[in-house]
N, C-alpha and C positions, 0 to 999 in steps of 0.2 A: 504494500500500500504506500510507504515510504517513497519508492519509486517511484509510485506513478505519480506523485505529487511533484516530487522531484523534476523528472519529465515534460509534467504538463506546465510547471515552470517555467522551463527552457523553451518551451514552445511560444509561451505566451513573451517571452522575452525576445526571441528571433519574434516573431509578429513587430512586436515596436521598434526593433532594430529595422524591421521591415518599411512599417512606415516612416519611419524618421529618412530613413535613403528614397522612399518616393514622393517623402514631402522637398527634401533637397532637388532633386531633379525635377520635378514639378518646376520649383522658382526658379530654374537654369530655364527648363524652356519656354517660358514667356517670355524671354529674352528677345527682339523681332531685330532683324540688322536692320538699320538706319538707311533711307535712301539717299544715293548720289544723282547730282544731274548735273551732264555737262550746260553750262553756261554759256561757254565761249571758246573761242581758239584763236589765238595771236601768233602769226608767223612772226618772230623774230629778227632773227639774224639767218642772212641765208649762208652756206658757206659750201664748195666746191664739192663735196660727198652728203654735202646732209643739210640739216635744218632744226633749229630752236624754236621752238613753243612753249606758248605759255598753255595752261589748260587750267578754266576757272570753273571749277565747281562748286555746288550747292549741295550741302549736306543735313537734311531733317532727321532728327533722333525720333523715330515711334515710340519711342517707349515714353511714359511718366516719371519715370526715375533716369536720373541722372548719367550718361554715359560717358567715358574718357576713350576716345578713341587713339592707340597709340601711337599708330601708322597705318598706311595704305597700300596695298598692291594692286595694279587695273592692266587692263588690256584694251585698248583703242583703234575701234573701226571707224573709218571713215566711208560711205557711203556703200556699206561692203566689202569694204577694203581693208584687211589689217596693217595697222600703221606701226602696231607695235606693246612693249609694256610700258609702265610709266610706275612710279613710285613716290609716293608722297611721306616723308620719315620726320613729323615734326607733331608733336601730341595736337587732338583736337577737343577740348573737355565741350559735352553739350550738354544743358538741362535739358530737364524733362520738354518733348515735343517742341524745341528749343531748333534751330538750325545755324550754320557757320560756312562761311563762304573761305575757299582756299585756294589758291592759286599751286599748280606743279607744274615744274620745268618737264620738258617731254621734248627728248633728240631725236630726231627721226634721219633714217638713213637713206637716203635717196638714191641711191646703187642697188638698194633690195627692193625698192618700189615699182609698179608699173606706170607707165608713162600716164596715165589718167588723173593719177594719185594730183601729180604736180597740176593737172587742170582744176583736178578740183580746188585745192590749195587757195590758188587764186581767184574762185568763187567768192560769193558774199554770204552764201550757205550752204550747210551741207545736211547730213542724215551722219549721227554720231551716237556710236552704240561702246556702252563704258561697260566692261563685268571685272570684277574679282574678287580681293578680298580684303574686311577692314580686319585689322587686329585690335582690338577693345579689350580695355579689361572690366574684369568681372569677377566680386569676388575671390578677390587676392590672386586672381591669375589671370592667363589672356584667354581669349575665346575668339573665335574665327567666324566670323560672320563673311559671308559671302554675299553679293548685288550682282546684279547686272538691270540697266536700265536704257533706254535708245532715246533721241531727242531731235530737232530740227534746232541745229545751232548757228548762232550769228557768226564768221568767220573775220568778219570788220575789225573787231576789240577785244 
């Protein structure tokens, strides 16, 4: 009888160890990544293999609570067309449903391009599709939130 006291114990104790680990994951994922939108794209400096841009985007926190965004990784299409990665490495702290505008530098190599690419360039706008991933932190550690989002962007400023 001992036993099974003992036993049903242990059970009733894994059970709240149980909930305790699906109340923690629970609050991980309502976590929602933040949306990006490109804004704009600035040709630079043009130089003999490649080209400088600036790339300014718009960053809204879904969430209610408080986000630090730590850095960026993206990948950038231009009309179809991949132009390349881009990296943004500078903290972005957002409140809640909060948004922050950033500007990243973005090299693009024009030896790997197709001749169109340069046409559109020089357009006034294009069709610009951004995906990758924010790294946030999140309760004492990072969390990888992934986006991808498309847009008609000014190519003027």
């Amino acid at each position: 009888m001992k036993s099974l006291k003992t036993g049903m114990r242990r059970i009733a104790g894994m059970g709240c160890l149980w909930v305790a680990a699906a109340a923690m994951l629970g609050g991980c994922a309502t976590l929602k990544p933040p949306q990006l939108f490109v804004e704009g794209l600035k040709v630079d400096k043009l130089h003999v293999t490649g080209v400088s841009m600036d790339v300014r985007f718009r960053i809204h926190n879904t969430n209610p609570e408080p986000l630090e965004i730590e850095n960026l990784e993206y990948q950038l299409d231009l009309n179809g067309v991949r132009l390349g990665r881009g990296y943004y490495g500078e903290p972005v702290p957002l409140r809640g449903f909060a948004e922050a505008v950033i500007v990243s530098r973005f090299h693009l190599n024009m030896l790997n391009l197709p001749a169109g690419v340069q046409e559109v360039l020089s357009s006034d706008r294009a069709r610009a599709r951004v995906r990758g991933t924010f790294h946030a932190k999140k309760d004492g550690g990072l969390r990888k939130l992934r986006f991808s989002t498309e847009a008609e962007v000014d190519l003027r400023n």
